[in-house]
N, C-alpha and C positions, 0 to 999 in steps of 0.2 A: 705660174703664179709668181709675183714680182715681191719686190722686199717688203710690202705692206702686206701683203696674205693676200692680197686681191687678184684674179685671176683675170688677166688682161689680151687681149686681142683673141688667137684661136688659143683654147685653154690645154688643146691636145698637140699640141707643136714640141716636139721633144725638148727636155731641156738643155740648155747650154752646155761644153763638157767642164767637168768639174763642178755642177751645182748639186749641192747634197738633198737624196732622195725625201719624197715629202714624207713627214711624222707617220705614225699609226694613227688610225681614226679614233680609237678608242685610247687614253692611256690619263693616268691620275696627272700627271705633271703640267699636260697643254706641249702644244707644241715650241719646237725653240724656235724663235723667229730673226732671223735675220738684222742684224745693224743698219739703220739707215743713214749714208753720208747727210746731216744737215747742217746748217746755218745754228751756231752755238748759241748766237744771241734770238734767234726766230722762234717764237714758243713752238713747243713740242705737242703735235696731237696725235690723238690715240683712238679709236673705237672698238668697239665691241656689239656683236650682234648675240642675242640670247633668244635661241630657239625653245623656244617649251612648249608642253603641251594644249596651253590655253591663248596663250598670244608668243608673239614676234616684239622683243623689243632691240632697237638701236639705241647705244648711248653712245658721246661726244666729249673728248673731254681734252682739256688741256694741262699738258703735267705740269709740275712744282718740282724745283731740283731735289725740295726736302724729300722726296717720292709722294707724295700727296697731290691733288688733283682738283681741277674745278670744271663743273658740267658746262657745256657749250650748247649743245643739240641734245634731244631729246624726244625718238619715235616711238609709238607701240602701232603696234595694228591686230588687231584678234581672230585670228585663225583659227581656234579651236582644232588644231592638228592629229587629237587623239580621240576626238568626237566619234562616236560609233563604233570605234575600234573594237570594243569587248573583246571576248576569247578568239577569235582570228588574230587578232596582233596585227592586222594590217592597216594601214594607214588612210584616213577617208580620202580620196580621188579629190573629190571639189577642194578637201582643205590642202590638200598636195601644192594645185593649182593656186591658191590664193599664200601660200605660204612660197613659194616659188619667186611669185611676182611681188612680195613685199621683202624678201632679200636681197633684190634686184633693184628695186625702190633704192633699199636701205646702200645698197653700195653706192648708188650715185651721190646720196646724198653725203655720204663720206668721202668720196672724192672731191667732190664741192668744197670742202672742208681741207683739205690738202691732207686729208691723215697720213701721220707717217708709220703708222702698222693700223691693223685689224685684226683681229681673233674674233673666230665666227662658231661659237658653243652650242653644241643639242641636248638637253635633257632627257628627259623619261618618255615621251614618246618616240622619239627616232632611235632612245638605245634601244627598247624592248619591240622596235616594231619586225616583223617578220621583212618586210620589206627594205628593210633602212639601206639597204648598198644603193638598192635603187633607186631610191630619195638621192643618198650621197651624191650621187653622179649627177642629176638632175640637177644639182643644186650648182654643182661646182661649171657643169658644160652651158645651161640656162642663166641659171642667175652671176658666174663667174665669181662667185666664192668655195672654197674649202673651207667645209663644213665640219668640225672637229667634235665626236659627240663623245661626253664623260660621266665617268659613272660615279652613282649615286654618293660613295663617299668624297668624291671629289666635289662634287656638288655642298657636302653637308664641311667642308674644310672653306670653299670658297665661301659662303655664309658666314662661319666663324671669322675669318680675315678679315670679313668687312663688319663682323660686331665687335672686334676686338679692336678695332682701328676706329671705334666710336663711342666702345664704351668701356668701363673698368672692371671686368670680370677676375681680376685676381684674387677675391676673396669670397669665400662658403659656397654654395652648390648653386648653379645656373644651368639653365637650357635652350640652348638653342635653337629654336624649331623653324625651320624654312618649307611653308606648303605650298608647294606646289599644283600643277594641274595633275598630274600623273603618280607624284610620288609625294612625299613628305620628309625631310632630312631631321635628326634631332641629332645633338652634340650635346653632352653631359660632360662638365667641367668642374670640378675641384680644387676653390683657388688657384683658377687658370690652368688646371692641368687635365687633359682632357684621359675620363674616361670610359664614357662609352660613343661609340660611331653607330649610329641605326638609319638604313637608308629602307622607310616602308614603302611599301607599293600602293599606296595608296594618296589620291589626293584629291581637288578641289572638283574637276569633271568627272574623275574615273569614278568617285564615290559614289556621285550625282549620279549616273547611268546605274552604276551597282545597286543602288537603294533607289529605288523611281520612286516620283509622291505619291501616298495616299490622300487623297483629299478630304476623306474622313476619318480617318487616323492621323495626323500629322506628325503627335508627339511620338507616336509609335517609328514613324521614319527615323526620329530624332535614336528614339533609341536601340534602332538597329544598327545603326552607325556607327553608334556609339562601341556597341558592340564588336562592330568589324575592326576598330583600330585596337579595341584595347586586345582583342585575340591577336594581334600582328605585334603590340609591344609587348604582350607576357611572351610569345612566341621566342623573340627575340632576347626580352631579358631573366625570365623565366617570373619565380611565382613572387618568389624576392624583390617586387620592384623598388629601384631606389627613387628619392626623392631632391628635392631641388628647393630650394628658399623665392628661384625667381625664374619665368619664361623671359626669352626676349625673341621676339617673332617676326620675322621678316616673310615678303612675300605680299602677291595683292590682297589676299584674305586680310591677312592684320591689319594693313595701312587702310583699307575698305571698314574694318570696324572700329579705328579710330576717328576716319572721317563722319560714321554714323553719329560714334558715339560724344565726337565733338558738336556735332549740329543737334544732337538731341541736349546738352547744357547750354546750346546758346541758339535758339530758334532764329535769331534774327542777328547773325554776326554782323559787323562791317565787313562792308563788301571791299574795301581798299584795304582788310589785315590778310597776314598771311599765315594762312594756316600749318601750324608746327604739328606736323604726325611725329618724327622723330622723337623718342623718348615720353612719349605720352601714355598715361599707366592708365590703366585698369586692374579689377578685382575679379577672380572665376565669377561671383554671383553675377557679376557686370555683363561678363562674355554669355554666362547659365540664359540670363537674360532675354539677351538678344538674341540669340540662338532660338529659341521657345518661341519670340515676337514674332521672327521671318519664319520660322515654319509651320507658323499658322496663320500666315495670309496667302492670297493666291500668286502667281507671277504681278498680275497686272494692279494687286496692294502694292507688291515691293516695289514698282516703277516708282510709287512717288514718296520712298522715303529718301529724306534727306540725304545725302551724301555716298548714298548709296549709284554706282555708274550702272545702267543698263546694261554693260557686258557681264557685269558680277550677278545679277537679278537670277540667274538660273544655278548660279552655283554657290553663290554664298552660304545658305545651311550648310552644307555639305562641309565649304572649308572651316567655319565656325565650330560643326558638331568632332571634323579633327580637333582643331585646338581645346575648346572643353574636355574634350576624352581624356588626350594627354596629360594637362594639367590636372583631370581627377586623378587619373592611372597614378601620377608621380606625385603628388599631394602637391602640387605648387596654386597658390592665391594670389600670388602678381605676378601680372603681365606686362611686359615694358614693349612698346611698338617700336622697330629699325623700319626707317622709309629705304633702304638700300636693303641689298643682300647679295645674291650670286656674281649679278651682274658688276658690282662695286669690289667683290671679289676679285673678278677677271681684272678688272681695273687696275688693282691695288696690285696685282702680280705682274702686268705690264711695267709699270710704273718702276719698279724692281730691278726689271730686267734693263730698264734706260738708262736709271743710276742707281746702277748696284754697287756703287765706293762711295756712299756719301760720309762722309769722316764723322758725322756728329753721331749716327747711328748702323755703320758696318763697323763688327770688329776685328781687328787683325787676327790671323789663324791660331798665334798663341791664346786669344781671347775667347777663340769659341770653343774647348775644351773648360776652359772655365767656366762657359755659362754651364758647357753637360753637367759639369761638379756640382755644380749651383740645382741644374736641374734632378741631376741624381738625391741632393740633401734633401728639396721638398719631398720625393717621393718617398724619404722614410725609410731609405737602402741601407745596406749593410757596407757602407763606406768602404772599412777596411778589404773585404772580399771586391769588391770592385776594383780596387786598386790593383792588389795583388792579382787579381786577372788580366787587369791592364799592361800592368810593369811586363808579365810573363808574354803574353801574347805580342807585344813589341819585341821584346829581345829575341821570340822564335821568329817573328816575321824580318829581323833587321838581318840574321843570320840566315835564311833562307834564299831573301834577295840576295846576299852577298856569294851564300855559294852556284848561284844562277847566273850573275852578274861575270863570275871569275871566270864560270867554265861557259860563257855563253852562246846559251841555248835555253828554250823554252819562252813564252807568253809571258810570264812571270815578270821579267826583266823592263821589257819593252813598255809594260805596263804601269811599273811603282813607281813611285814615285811620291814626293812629300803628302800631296794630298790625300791619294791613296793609305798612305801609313795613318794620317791623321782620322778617315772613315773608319780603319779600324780599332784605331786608340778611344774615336767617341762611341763604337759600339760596344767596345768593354766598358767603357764606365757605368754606359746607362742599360747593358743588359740586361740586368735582374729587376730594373724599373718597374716590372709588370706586378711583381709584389703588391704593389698597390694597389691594386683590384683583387687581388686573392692569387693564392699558391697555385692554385688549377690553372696549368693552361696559360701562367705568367710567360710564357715564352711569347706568344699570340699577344698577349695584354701589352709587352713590352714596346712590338712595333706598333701598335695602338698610338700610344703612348707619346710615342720619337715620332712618327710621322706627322701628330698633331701639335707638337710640342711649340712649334713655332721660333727656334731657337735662333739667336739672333747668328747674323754671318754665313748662317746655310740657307740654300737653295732647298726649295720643295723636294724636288727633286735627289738632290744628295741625303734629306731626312729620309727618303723614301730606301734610296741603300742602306744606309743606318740600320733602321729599323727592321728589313730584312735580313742586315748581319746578325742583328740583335737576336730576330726571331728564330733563326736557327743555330741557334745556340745548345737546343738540346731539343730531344725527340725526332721528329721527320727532316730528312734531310730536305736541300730545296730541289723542288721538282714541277715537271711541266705541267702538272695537275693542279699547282697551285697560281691562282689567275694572278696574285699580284708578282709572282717573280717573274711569269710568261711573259707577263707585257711588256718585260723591260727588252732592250737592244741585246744581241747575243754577248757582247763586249760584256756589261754591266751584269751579265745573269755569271758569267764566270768568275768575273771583280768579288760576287756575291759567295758563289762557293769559296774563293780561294780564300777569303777572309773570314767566311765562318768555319773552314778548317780549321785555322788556325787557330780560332776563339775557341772552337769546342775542346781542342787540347788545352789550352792555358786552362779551361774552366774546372776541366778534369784535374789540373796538376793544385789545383786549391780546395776539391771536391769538399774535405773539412771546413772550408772558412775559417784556418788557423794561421795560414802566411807560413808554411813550415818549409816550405818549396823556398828556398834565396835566390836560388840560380836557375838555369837551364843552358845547356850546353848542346849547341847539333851540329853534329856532322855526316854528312851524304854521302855515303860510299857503295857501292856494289847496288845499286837500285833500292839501298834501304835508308832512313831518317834513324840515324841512333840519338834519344833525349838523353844526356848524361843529368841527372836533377842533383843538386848540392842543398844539404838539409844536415841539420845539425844531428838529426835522430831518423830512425829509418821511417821514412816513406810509403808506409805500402799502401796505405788508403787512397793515395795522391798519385801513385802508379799506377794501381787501378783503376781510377777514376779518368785517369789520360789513356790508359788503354784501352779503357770501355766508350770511351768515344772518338777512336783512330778512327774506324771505316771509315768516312767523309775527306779525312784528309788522305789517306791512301787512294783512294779510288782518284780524286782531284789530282793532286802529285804525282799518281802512279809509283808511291815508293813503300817498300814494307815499313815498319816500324817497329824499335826496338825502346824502350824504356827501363833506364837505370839509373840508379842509386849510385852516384862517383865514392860514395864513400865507403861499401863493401864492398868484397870481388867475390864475395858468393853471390850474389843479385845480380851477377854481369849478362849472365845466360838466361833469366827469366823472364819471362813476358809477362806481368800480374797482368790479372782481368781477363786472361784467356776464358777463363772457367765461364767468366760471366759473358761472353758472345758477344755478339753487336748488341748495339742500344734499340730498346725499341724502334722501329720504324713507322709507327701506327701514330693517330693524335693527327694527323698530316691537313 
């Protein structure tokens, strides 16, 4: 594969020495792609191929230094790639074929185009298909792309980027919902701050095949469907469900009932205007509507309604009776149509990685600690505990490095460094963020939180440590059981432990949220970490609450631990929080 992602002459010819091995196939971030030497004045292009479960689209696009973009080329071809599949999970043969030969298509016509990268994304049919290696390889050795498939919340984050990057969701409760053929994505945001991620299994074909027509019942279809999603979102968000002021819906479904529902107010448009899907509202009764209309005509009614494409004609109820659901389930009454979604996503993340110093909108590294402050105030945090977790957990991490540094030896060393120190400076601030969806399980909520957060100056990718440092902060250490720490590089999964080590003692050492902790003092002797803690009054809550969450940094460090009070010499020999064990391990 060459520096464009495109797989060129024989695609099995070993690589060159020194080119770094290709990405995981699955992983939330996308692959990193390679710099390509160009011509600074020669505009810059990009594509992206998005594989889903109902069609094959290409886009084309040429960047903008501001990181923004304009469409050039523009393919779809409809595969129906999840067609049949039901409970086998394997992937229809004829659509293998036809999906094969249309990303084979699609790369020529990117090369035509001189693109200087591609990124080639799978959705809900090739992640869950039982067969998907075997796709992969077919794809990559036939069509001479790598084929990079991501999961569903990566999917419901690339949606968000490309509605946030169109519309102003900073203020009261919004939803995101991106349907697709296989799945459905919804993001729940609170004056831009995201809090819930729900990636359902359900979408625009799969439903369609789940619920087949009745020809004499229709409405009854209508409200079996109905039923299947909303068991999939109380599932997910239990009985409690929250509510939203507005949809904004991306995907063919929406942009297909805009088009309906634009040719139904104007039967007879000009044929030289251009029709604006983008930001075009509708009302639930609007959507109730329509939905009722098409599911009680046959296939060969829906041919000839207006605006409606013949490849949508078999699945349209189906994606319409998701969107109704939701919008009941969550009490939202407007709906706002995005003509873009995933795919404008990938875009928008390319685009990133071209010119990622653009001065008007990257901030210098002192600046992006200021936005977490910023982003910690919105969430309603307990400022001062924040802080004082911060301050504490840099001065064990500055004095750590340095006795690694002196006596060196250890990963430790070879590893720190500024930025380093500043992942963990932004996961103390915004640790306890998760408060904001509730006490339970705010650990969880936090990396929610930070991974959606969109913070200006980090990489997806870097929020994605974040938020991992974040999350284990307390309860289950991080473990290979847990999918989002696995997928990361073995480098970054230890980056991970050693920094929420660290954090889970600072956290310990403020366990009060009093600030009574001034200092911390460490020194490494004899294979132990002695915390010497400077406090105007004795400490023992903040002893124990550092000693009751050691294991993680011992096991990491491989060093015992001692915690003391510099200011008595009878505390010199005690270990508080013996009594109370390890911290749970359970909650994982």
């Amino acid at each position: 594969m060459d520096e464009t992602g495109i797989t060129r002459d024989d695609p099995r010819d070993a690589a060159p020495s020194g080119t770094p091995a290709p990405p995981p196939r699955e992983r939330a971030s996308g692959p990193a792609i390679a710099a390509a030497a160009t011509d600074a004045a020669a505009p810059r292009r990009i594509a992206t191929v998005d594989v889903g479960s109902n069609s094959i689209r290409l886009l084309i696009a040429e960047l903008d230094p501001t990181g923004d973009y304009r469409l050039i080329d523009d393919e779809k071809v409809v595969t129906r790639l999840s067609a049949g599949s039901g409970s086998s999970r394997r992937l229809d043969p004829d659509a293998v074929e036809r999906s094969i030969e249309a990303i084979r298509h699609m790369r020529t016509i990117a090369e035509g185009h001189e693109v200087e990268r591609i990124r080639a994304v799978a959705t809900c049919a090739v992640r869950e298909a039982e067969d998907r290696e075997r796709f992969l390889d077919r794809v990559r050795d036939e069509a001479g792309v790598e084929l990079e498939v991501i999961s569903g919340e990566e999917e419901a984050r690339l949606a968000l980027l490309s509605v946030r990057h169109a519309f102003d969701i900073d203020s009261g409760e919004v939803a995101t919902v991106d349907i697709g053929g296989g799945s459905t994505e919804i993001v729940l945001t609170t004056d831009g701050i995201v809090s819930h991620v729900l990636s359902l299994s359900v979408g625009a074909v799969r439903l369609s095949e789940a619920v087949p027509p009745t020809p004499r019942t229709p409405l009854r279809r209508v409200s079996r469907m109905r039923k299947t999603v909303r068991e999939l979102v109380r599932a997910r968000l239990g009985k409690d469900l929250p509510s939203a002021r507005l949809m904004i819906g991306t995907g063919g479904t929406f942009t297909t009932l805009a088009e309906m529902d634009l040719a139904r107010r104007d039967p007879a448009p000009d044929p030289e205007a251009t029709v604006l899907v983008r930001g075009h509202e509708l009302h639930r009764a609007d959507v109730q509507r329509m939905l009722e209309s098409l599911a009680s005509m046959t296939s060969r009614e829906r041919l000839a309604v207006p605006g409606l494409s013949p490849d949508r004609v078999e699945i349209i109820v189906a994606g319409l009776a998701i969107a109704e659901a939701v919008m009941r389930d969550l009490a939202i009454n407007r709906l706002v149509v995005h003509d873009r979604g995933v795919r404008d996503g990938v875009l928008l993340d390319m685009a990133r990685e071209l010119f990622p110093r653009v001065p008007a909108k990257t901030p210098r590294p002192s600046d992006r600690t200021r936005h977490a402050r910023r982003f910690a105030r919105a969430c309603n945090r307990d400022i001062a505990h924040s802080e004082n977790v911060t301050r504490l957990a840099l001065r064990i991490y500055d004095q750590l490095f340095q006795h690694y540094r002196d006596h060196g030896d250890g990963s430790f060393v070879s590893m720190a460094n500024l930025e380093r120190r500043q992942l963990l400076e932004t996961a103390a601030i915004l640790h306890d963020v998760g408060y904001y969806i509730s006490y339970s399980r705010h650990h969880k909520h936090s990396y929610y939180l930070i991974v959606h957060s969109d913070l200006p100056g980090w990489s997806h990718h870097e929020l994605e440590l974040i938020g991992l440092i974040a999350r284990y902060h307390r309860r289950a250490a991080p473990s290979p059981r847990h999918s989002r720490f696995a997928r990361l590089p073995a480098a970054d999964r230890e980056l991970v432990r050693e920094l929420a080590a660290i954090l889970r003692v600072a956290v310990g050492l403020d366990r009060a949220h009093t600030g009574r902790v001034l200092d911390v003092r460490l020194a490494v002797t004899d294979g132990r970490a002695v915390f010497e803690v400077e406090s105007e009054t004795a400490p023992d809550v903040e002893l124990a609450g550092a000693a009751q969450k050691r294991k993680l940094f011992e096991r990491t460090f491989m060093l015992g631990t001692d915690f003391r009070w510099a200011g008595r010499a009878d505390t010199e020999d005690r270990h508080p929080g013996d009594e109370q064990g390890d911290e749970q391990e359970h909650d994982a």
